[in-house]
C-alpha positions as CSV (number, residue, x, y, z in Angstrom):
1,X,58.7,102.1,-66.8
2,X,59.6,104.3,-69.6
3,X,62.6,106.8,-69.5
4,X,60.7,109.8,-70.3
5,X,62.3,112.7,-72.7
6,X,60.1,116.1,-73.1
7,X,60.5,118.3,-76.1
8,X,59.2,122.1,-75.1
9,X,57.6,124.2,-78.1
10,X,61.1,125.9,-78.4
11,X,62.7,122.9,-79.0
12,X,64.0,122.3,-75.6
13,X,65.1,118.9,-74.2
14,X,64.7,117.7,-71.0
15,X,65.2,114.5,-69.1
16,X,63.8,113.5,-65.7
17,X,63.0,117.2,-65.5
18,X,66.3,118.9,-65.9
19,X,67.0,120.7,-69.1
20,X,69.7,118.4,-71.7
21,X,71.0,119.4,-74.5
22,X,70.7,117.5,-77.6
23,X,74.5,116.2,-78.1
24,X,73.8,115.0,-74.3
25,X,71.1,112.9,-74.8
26,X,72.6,110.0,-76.2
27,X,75.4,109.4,-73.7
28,X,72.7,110.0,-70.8
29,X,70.3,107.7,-72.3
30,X,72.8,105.1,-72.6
31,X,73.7,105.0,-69.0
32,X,70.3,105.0,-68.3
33,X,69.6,102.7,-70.3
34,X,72.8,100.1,-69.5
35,X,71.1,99.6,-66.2
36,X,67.7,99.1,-67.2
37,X,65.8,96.1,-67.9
38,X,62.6,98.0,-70.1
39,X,64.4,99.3,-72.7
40,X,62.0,102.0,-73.4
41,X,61.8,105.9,-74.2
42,X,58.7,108.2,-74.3
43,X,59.4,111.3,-76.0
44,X,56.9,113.7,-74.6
45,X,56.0,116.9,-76.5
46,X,54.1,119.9,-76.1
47,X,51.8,121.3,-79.5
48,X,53.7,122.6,-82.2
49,X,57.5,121.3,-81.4
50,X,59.2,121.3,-85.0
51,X,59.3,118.3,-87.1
52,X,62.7,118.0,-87.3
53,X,63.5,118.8,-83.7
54,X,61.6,115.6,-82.4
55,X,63.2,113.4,-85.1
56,X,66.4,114.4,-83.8
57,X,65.5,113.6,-80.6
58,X,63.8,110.2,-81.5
59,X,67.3,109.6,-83.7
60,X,69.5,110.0,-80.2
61,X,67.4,107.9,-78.1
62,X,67.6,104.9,-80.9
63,X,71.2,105.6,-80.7
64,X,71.3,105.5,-77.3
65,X,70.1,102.0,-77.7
66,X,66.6,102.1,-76.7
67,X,64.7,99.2,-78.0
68,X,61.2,100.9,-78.2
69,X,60.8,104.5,-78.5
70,X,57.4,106.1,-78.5
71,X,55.9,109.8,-79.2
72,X,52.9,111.2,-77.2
73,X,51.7,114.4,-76.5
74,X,51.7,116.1,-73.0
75,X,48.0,115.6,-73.0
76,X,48.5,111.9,-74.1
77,X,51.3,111.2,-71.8
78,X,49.3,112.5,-68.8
């Protein structure tokens, strides 16, 4: 299963529900992501999050050392 990060339209981070901040998410990911076997993140967005705000997300979770990391929309991501 896919950790799962969620970008508001404000350009808020969360993870697993609670609000992160953006320095945060790579040290978080990659405990997360030391103990996992599916190497995967899902960046979850609602409409109109800035361009540049879900790059730097996507940027931290590749840092983090996810192997796969994957956009979708709130609608797309259920």
């Amino acid at each position: 299963k896919a950790i799962r990060l969620f970008v508001d339209r404000n350009g808020d981070t969360y993870m697993d529900g609670e609000p992160v901040r953006l320095w945060l998410i790579q040290s978080k990911l990659r405990d997360l992501l030391s103990t996992s076997t599916n190497k995967v993140v899902l960046v979850v967005t609602d409409e109109g999050v800035p361009a540049g705000r879900l790059v730097e997300v996507v940027d931290q979770a590749r840092l983090a050392g996810a192997q796969s990391v994957g956009v979708a929309t709130r609608k797309e991501a259920g």
